[in-house]
N, C-alpha and C positions, 0 to 999 in steps of 0.2 A: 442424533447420530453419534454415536458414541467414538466413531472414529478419529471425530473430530481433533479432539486431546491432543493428537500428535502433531499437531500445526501450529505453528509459531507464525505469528503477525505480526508485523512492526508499521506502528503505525508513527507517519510524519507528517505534523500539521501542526503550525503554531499558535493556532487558537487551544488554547485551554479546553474552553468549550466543546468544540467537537473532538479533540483528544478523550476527554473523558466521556463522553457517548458514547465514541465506539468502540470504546475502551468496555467501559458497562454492556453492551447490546453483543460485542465476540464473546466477552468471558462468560456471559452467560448461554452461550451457545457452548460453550464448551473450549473455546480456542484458549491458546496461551499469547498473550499480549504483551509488546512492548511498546513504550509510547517514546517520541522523541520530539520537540518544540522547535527544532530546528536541523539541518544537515549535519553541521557538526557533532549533535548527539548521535545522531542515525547513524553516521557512520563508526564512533566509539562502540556502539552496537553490535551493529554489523562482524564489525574486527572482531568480539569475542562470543558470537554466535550467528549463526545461519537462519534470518528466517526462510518459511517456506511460503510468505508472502507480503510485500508493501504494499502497505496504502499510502499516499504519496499527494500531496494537496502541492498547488503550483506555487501561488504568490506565498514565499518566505521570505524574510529579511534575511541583507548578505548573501547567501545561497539559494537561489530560486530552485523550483520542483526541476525543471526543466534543466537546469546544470549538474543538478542532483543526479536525476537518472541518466542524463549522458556520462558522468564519472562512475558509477554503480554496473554501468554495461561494460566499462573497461576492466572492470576486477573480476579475475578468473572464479571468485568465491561467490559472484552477485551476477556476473553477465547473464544466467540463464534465470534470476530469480523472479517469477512471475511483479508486474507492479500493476495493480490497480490505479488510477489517479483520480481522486475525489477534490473537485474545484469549481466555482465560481465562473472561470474562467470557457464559457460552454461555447463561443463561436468557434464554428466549423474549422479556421486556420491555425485556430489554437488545439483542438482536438485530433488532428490530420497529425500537426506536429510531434505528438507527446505518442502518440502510434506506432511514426516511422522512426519515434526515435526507442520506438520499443517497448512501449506501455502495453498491455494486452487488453486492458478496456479502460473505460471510463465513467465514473458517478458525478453527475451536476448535487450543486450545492444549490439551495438548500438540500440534506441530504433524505433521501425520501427512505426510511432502514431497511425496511421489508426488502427494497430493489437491494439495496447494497449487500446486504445476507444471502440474498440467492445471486449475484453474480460472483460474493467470496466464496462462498459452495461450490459453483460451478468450475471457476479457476481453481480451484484448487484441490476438486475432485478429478479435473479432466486433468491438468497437469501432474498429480502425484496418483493417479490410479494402480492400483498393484496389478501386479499381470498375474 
């Protein structure tokens, strides 16, 4: 999809490891990626560009996912910006939460990629669709 190009990812997960995964598996889909190891990156980020969508892993040191995207909803530049949340963390009360607190979906870890490419497709064909 050649469209693709025009979408900025930012991707927030402090494992190395899955950082450069889907880091590898978006850019060669064509996305433009940024990576951040923890909240305080993502948000220097953030401050001097817009993505057009996070991926957002829960368990971080210092800054949890879950503080993360309740502060990112308060900023008039981030409140409407789609989050994916790819985590470990898959019971029901934890997935409920990360929803109403404004996630738009959610990928279990381990991360299965095929699923994660077609719901980043989906978010962010449905959300930035041109009229």
């Amino acid at each position: 999809m050649e469209e693709t190009r025009d979408f900025k990812i930012l991707v927030v997960d402090d494992s190395t490891t899955n950082v450069v995964l889907l880091e590898a598996i978006l850019d060669e889909k064509g996305y433009q990626i940024e990576t951040a190891l923890n909240a305080k990156e993502a948000y220097a980020i953030i401050e001097r560009e817009s993505p057009d969508l996070i991926l957002l892993d829960l368990l971080m040191p210092k800054i949890s996912g879950f503080d993360f995207l309740e502060e990112i909803r308060k900023i008039d530049k981030t409140k409407n910006t789609p989050v994916i949340v790819v985590s470990a963390l898959t019971d029901e009360e934890n997935v409920e939460r990360i929803m109403s607190m404004g996630a738009i979906d959610f990928v279990k870890k381990p991360i299965d990629l095929q699923y994660l490419v077609e719901r980043v497709e989906k978010v962010l064909f449905k959300a930035y669709k041109t009229h």
